[in-house]
N, CA, C and O atoms as a CHARMM CRD file, in Angstrom:
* protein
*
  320
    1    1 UNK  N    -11.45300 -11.44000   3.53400 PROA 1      0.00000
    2    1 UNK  CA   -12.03200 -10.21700   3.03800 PROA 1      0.00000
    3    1 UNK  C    -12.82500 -10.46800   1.75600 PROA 1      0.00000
    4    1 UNK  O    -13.17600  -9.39800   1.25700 PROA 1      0.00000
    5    2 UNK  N    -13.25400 -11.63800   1.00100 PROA 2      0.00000
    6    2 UNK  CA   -13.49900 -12.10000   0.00300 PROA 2      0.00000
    7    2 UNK  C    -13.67300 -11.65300  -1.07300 PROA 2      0.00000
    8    2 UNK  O    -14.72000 -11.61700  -1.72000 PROA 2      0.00000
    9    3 UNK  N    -12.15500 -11.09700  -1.46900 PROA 3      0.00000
   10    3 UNK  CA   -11.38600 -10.54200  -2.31300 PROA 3      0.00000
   11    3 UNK  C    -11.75500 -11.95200  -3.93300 PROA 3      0.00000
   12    3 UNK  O    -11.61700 -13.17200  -3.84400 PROA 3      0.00000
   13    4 UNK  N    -12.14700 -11.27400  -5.00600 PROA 4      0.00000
   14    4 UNK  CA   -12.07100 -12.31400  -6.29200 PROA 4      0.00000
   15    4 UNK  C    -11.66600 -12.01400  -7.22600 PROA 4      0.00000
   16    4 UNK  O    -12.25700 -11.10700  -7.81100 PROA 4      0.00000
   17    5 UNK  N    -10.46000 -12.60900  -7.85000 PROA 5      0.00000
   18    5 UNK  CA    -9.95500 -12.32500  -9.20700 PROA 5      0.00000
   19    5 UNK  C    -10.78000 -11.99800 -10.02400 PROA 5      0.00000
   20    5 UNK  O    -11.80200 -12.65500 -10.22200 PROA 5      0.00000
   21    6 UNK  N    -10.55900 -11.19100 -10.49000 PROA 6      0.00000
   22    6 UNK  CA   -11.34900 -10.34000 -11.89900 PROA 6      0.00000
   23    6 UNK  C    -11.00800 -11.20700 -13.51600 PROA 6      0.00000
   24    6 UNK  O    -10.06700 -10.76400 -14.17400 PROA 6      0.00000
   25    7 UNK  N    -11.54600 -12.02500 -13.89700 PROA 7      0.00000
   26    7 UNK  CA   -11.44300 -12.31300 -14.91200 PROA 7      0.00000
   27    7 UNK  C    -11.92700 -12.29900 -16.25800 PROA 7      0.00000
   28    7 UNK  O    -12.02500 -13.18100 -17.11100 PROA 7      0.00000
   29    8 UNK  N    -12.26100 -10.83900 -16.23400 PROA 8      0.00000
   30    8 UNK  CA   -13.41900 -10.20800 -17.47800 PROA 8      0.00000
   31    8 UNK  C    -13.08400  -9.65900 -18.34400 PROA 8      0.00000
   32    8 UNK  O    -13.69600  -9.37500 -19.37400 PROA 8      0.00000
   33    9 UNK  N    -11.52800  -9.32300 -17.87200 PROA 9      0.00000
   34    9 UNK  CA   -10.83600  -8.89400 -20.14700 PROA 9      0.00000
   35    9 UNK  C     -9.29400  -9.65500 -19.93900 PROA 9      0.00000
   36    9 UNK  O     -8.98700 -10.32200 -18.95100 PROA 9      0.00000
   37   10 UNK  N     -8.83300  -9.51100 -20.56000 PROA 10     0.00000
   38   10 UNK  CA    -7.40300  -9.62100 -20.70300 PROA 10     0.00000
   39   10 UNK  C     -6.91400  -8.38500 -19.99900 PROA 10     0.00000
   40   10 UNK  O     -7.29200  -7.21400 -19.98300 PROA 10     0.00000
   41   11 UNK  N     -5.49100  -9.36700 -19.15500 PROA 11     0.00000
   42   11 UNK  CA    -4.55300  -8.85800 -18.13500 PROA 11     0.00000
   43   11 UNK  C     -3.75400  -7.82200 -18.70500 PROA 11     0.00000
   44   11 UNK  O     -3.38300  -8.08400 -19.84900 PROA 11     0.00000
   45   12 UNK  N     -3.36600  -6.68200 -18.23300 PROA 12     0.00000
   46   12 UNK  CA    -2.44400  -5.86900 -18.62700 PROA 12     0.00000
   47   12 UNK  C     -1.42800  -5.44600 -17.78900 PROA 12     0.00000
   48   12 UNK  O     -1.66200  -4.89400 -16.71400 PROA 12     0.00000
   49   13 UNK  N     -0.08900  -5.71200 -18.29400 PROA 13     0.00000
   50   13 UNK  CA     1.00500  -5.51500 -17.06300 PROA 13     0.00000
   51   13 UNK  C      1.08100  -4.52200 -16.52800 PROA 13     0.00000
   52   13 UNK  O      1.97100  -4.44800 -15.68100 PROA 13     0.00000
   53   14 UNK  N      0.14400  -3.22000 -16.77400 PROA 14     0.00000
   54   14 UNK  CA     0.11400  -1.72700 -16.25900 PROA 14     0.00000
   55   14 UNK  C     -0.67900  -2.47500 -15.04100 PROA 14     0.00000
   56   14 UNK  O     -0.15600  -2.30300 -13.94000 PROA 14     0.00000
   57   15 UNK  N     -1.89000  -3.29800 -15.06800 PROA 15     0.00000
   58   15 UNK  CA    -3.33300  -3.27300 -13.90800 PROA 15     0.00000
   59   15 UNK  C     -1.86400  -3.92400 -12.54800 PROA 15     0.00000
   60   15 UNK  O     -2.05600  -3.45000 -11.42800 PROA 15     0.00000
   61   16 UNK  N     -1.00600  -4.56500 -12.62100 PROA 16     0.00000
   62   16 UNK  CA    -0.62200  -4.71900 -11.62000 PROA 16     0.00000
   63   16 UNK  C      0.72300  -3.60700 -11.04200 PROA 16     0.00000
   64   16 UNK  O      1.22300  -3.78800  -9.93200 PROA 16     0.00000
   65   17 UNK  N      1.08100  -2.73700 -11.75100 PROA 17     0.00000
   66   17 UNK  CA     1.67100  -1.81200 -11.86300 PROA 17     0.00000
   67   17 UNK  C      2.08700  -1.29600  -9.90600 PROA 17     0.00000
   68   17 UNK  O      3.16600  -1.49200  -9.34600 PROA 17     0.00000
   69   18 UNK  N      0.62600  -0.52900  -9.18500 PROA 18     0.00000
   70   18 UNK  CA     0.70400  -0.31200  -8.27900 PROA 18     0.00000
   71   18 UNK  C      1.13500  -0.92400  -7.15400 PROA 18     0.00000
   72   18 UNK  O      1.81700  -0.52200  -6.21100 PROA 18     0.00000
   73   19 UNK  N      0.49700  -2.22800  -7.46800 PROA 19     0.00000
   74   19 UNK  CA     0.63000  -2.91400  -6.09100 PROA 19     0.00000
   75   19 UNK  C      1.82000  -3.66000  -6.04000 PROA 19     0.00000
   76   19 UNK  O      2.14600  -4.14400  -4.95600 PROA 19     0.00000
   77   20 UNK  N      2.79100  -3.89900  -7.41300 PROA 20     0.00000
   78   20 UNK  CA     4.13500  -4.43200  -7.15000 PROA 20     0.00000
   79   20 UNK  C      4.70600  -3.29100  -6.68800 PROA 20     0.00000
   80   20 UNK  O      5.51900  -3.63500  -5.83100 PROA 20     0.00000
   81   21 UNK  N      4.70400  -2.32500  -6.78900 PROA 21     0.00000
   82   21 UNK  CA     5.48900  -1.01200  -6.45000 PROA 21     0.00000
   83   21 UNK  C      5.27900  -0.96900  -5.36300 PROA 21     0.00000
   84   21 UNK  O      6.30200  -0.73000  -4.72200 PROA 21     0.00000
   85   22 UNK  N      4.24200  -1.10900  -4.66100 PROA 22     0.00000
   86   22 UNK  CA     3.98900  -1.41800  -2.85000 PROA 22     0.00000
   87   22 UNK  C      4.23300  -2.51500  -2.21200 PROA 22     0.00000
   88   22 UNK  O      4.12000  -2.56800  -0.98700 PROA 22     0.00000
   89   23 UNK  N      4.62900  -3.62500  -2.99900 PROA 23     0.00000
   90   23 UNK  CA     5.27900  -4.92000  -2.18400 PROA 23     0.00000
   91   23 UNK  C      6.57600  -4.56300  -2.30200 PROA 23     0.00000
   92   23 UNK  O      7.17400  -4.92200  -1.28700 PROA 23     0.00000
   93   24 UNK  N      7.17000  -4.10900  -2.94700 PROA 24     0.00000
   94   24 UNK  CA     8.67000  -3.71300  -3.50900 PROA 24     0.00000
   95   24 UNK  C      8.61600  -2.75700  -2.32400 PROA 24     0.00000
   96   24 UNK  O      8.87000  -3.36600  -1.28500 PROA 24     0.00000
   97   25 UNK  N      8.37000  -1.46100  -2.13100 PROA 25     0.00000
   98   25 UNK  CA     8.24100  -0.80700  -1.11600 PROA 25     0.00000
   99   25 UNK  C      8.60300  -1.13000   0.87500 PROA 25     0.00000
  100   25 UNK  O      9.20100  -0.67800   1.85200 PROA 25     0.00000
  101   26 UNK  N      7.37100  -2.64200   0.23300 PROA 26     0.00000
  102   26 UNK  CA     7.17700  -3.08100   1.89100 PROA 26     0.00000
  103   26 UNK  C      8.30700  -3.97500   2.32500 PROA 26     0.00000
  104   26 UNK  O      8.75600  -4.00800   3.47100 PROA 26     0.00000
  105   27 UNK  N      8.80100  -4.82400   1.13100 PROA 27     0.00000
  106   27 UNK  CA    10.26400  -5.59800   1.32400 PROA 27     0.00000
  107   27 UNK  C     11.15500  -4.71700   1.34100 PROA 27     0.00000
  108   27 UNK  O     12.02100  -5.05300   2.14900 PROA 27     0.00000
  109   28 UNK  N     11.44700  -3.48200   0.71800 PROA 28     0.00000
  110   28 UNK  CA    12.77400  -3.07900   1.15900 PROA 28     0.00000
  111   28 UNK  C     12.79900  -1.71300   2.02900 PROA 28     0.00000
  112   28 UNK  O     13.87200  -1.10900   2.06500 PROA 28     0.00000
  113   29 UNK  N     11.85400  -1.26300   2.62900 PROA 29     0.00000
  114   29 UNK  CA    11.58300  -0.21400   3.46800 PROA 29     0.00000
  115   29 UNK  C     11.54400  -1.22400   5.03800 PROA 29     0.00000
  116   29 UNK  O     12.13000  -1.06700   6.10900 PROA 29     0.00000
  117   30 UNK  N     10.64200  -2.19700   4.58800 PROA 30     0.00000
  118   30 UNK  CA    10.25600  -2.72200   6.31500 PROA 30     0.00000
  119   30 UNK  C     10.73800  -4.26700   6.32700 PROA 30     0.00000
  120   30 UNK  O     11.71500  -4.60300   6.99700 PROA 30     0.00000
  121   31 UNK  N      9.93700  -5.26800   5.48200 PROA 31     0.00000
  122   31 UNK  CA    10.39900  -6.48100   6.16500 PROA 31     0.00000
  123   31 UNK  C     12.07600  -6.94000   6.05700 PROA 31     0.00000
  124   31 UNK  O     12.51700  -7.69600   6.92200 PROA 31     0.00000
  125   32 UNK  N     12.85600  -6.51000   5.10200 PROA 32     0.00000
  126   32 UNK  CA    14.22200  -6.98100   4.67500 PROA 32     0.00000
  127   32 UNK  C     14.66000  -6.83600   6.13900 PROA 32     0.00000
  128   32 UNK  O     15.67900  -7.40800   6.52600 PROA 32     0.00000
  129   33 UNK  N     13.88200  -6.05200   6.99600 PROA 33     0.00000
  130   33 UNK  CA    14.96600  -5.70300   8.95700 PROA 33     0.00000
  131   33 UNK  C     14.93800  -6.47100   9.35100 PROA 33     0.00000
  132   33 UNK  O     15.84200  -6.63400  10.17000 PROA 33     0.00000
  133   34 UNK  N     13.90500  -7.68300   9.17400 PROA 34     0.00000
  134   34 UNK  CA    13.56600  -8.72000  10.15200 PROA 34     0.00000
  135   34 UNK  C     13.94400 -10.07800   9.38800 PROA 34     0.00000
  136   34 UNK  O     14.06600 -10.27700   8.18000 PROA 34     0.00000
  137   35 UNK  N     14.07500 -10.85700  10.36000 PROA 35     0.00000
  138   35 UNK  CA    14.10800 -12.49400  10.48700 PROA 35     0.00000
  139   35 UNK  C     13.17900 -13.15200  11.06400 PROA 35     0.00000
  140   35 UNK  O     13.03800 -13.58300  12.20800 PROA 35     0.00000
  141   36 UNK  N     12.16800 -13.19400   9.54200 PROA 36     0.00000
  142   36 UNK  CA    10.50800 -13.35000   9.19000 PROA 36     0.00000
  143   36 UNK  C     10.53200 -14.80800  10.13700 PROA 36     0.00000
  144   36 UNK  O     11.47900 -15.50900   9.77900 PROA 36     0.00000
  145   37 UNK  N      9.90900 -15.29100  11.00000 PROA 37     0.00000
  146   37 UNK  CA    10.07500 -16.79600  11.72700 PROA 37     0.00000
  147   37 UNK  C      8.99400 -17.71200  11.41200 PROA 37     0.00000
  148   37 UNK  O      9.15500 -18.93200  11.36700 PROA 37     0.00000
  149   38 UNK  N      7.91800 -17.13800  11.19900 PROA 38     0.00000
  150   38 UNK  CA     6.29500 -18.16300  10.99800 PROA 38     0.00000
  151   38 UNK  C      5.49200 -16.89700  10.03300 PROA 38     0.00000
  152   38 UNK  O      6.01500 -15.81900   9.75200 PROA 38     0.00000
  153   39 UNK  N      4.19000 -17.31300   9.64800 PROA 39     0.00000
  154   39 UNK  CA     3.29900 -16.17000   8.84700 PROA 39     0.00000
  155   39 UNK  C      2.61000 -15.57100   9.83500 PROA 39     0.00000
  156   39 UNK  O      1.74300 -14.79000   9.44300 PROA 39     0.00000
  157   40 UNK  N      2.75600 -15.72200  11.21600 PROA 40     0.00000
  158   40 UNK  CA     2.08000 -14.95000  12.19700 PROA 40     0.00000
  159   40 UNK  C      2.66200 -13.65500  11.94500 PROA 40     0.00000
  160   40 UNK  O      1.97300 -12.72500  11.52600 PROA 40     0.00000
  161   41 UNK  N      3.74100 -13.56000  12.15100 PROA 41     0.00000
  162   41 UNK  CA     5.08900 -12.64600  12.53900 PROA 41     0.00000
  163   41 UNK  C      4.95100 -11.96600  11.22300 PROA 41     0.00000
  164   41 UNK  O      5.10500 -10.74500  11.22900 PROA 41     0.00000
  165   42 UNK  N      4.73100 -12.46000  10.28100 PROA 42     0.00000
  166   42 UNK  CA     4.48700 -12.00000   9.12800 PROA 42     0.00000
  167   42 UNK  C      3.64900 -10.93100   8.73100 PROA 42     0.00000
  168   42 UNK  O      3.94700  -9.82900   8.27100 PROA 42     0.00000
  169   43 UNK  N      2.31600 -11.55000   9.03900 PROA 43     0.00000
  170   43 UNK  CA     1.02100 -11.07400   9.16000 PROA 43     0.00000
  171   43 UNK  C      0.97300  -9.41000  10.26600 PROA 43     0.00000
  172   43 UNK  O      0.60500  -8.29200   9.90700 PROA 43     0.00000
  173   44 UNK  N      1.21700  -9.62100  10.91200 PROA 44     0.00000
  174   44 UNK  CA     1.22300  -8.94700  11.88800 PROA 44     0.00000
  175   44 UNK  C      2.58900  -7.68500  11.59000 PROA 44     0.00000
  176   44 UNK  O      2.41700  -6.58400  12.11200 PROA 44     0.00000
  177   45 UNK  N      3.97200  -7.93100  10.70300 PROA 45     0.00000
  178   45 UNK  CA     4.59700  -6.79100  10.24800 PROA 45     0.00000
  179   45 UNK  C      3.92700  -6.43800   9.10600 PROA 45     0.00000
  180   45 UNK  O      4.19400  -5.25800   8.88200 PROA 45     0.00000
  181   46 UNK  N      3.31700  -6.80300   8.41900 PROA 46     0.00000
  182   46 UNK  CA     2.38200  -6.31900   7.31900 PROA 46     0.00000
  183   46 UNK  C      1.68900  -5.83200   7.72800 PROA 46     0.00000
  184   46 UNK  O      1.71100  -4.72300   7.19300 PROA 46     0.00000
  185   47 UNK  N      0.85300  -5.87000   8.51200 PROA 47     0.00000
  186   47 UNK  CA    -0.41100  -5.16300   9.18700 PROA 47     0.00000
  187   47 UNK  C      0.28600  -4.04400   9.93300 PROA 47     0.00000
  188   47 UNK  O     -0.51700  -3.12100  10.07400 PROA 47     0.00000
  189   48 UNK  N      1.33000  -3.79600  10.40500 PROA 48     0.00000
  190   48 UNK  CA     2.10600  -2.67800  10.99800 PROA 48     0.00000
  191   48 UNK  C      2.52300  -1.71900   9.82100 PROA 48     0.00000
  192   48 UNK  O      2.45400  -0.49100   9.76800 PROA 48     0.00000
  193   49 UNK  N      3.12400  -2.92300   8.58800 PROA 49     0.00000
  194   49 UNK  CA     3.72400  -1.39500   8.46600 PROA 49     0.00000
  195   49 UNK  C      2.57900  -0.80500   6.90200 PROA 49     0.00000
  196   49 UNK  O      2.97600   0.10300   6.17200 PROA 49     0.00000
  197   50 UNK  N      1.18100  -1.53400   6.65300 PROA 50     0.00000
  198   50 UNK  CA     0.19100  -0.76600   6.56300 PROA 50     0.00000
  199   50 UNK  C     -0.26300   0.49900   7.27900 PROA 50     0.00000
  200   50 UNK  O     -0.39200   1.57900   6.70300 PROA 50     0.00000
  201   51 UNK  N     -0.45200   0.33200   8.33500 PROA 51     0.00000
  202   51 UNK  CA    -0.95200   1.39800   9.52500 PROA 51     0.00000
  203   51 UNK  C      0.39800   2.83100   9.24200 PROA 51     0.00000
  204   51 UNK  O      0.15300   4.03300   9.13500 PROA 51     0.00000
  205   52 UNK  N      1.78400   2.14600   9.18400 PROA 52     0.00000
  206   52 UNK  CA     2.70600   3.50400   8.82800 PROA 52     0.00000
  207   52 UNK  C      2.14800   3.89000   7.73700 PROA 52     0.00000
  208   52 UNK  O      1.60600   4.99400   7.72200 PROA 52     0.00000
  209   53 UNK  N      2.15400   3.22300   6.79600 PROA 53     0.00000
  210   53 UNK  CA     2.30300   3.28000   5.41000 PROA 53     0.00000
  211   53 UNK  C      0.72000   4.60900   5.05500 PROA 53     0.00000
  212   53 UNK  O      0.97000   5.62100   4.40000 PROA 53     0.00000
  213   54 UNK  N     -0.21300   4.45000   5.39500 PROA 54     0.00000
  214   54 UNK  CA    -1.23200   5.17900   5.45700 PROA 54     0.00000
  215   54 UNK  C     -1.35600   5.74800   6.41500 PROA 54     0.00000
  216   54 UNK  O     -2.53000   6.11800   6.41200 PROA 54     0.00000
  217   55 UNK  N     -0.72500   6.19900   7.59200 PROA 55     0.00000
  218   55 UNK  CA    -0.87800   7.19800   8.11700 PROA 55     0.00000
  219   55 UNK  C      0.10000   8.27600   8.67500 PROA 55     0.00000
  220   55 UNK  O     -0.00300   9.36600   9.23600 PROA 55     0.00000
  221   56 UNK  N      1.10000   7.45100   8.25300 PROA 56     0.00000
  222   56 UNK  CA     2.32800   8.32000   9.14200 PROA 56     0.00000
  223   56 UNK  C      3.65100   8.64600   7.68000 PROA 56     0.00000
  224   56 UNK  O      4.32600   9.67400   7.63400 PROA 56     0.00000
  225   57 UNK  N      3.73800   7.51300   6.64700 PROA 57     0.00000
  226   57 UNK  CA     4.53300   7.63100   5.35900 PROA 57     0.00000
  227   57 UNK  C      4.51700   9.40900   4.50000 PROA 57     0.00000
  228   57 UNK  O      3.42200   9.61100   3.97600 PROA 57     0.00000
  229   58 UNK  N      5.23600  10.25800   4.37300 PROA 58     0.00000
  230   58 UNK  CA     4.67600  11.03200   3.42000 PROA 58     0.00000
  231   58 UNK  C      5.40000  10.41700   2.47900 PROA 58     0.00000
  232   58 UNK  O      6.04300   9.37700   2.62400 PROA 58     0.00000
  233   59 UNK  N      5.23900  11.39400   1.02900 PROA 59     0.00000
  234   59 UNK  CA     5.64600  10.63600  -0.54500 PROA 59     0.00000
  235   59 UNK  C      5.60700  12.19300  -1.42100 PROA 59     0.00000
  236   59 UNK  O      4.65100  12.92100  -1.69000 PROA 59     0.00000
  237   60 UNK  N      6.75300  12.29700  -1.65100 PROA 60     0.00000
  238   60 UNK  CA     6.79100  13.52100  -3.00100 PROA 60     0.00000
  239   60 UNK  C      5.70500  13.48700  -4.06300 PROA 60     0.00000
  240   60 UNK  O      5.46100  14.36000  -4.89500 PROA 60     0.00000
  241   61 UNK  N      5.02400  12.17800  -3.86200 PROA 61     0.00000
  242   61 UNK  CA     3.85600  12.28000  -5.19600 PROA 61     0.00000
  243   61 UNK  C      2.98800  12.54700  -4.29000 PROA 61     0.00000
  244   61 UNK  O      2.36400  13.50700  -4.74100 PROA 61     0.00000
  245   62 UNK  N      2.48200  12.21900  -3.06600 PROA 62     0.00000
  246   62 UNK  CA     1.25900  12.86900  -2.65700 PROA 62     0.00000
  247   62 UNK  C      1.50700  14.05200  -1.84700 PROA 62     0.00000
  248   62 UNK  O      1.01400  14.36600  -0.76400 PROA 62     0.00000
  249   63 UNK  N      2.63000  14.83300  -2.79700 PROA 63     0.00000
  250   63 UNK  CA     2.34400  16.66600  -2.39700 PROA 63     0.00000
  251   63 UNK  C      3.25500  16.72100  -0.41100 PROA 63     0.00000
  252   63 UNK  O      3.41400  17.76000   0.22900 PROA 63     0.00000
  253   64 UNK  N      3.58800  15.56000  -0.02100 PROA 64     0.00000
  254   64 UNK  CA     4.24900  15.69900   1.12500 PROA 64     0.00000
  255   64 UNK  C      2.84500  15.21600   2.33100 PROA 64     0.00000
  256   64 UNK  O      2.71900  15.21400   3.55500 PROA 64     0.00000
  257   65 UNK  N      2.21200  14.94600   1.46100 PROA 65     0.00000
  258   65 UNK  CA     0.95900  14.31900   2.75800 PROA 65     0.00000
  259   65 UNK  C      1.03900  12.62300   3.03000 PROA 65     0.00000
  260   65 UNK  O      1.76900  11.87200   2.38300 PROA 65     0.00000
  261   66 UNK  N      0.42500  12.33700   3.77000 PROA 66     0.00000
  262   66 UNK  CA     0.29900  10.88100   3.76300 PROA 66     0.00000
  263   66 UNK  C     -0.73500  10.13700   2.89800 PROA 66     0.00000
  264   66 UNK  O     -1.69600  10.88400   2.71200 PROA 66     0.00000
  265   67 UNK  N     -0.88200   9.02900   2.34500 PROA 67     0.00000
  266   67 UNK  CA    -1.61100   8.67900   1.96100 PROA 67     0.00000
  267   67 UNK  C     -3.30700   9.03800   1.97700 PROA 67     0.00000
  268   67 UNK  O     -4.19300   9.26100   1.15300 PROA 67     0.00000
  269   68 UNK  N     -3.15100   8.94300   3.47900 PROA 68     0.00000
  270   68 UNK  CA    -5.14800   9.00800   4.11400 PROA 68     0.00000
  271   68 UNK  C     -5.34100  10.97300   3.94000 PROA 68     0.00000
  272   68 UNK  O     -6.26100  11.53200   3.34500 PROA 68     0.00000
  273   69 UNK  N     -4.03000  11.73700   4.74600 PROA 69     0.00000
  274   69 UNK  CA    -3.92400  13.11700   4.62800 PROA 69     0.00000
  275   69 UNK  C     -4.78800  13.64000   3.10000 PROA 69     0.00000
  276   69 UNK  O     -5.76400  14.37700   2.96000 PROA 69     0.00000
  277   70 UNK  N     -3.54400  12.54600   1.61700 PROA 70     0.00000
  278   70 UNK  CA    -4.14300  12.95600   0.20800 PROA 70     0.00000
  279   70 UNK  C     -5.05700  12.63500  -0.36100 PROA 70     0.00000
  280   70 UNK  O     -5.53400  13.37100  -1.22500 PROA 70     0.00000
  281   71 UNK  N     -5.66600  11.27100  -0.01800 PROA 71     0.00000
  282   71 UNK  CA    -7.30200  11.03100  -0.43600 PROA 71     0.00000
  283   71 UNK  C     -7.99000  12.22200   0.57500 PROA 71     0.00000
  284   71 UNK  O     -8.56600  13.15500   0.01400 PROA 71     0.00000
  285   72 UNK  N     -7.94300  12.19800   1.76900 PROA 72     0.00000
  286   72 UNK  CA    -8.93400  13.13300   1.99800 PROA 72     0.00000
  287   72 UNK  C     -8.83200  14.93400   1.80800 PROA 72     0.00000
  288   72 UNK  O     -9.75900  15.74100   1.88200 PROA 72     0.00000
  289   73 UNK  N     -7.58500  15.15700   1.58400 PROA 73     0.00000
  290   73 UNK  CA    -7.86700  16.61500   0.55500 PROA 73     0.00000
  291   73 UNK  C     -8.43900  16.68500  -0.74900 PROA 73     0.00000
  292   73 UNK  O     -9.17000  17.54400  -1.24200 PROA 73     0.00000
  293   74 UNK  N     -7.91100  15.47700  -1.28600 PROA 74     0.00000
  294   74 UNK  CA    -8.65700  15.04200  -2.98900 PROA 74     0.00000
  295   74 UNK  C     -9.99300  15.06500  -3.06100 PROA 74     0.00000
  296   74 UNK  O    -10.44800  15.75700  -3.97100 PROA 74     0.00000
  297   75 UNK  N    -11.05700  14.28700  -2.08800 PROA 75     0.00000
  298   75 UNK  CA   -12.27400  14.10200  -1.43800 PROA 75     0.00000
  299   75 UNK  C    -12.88000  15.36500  -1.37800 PROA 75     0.00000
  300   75 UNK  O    -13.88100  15.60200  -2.05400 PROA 75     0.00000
  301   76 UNK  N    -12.28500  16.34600  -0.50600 PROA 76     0.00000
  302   76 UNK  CA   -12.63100  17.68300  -0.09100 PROA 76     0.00000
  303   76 UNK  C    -12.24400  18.14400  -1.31400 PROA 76     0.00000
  304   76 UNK  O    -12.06900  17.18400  -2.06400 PROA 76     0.00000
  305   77 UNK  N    -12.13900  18.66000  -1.57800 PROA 77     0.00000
  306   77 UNK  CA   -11.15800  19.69700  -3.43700 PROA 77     0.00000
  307   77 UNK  C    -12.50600  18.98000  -4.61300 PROA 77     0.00000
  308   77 UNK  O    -12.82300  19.71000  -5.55300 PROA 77     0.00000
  309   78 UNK  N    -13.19200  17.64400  -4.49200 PROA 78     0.00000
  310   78 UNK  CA   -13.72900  17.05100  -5.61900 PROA 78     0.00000
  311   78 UNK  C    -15.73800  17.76800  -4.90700 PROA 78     0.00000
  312   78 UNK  O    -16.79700  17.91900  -5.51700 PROA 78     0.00000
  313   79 UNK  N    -15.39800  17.96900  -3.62900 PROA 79     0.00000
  314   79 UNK  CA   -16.59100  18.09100  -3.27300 PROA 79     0.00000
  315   79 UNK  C    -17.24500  19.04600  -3.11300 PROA 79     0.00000
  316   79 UNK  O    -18.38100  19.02100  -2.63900 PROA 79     0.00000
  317   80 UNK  N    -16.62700  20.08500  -3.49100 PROA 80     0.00000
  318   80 UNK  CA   -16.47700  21.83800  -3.32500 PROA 80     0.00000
  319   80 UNK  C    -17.19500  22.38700  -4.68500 PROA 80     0.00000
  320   80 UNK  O    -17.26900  23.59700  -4.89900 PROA 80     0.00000
């Protein structure tokens, strides 16, 4: 996806804030069930439980919607 580290100010332990909170999430909601065997198997429960995670997950912070549900009311509400 040619994703590149950003190396243009100094790191702040807030900028990674989100996305440990979503690996933390994905290990103890989904992969801790399984007996991970190769990075195929891997790859492929990550990529699953993305697809929950944004479309089917709700969350008390996004108001009881799903992820994709609350960007796109946010979207609509900003465009009005």
């Amino acid at each position: 996806m040619n994703f590149k580290q950003s190396m243009s100010r100094k790191g702040n332990c807030l900028d990674n804030a989100p996305m440990e909170s979503f690996f933390s999430l994905l290990k103890r909601e989904y992969l801790n069930n399984f007996e991970i065997k190769n990075i195929e198997m891997l790859t492929k429960l990550t990529k699953d439980y993305l697809k929950f995670f944004n479309n089917q997950r709700i969350s008390l912070k996004t108001k009881g919607m799903t992820p994709i549900e609350y960007r796109n009311h946010s979207l609509k509400n900003h465009l009005i």
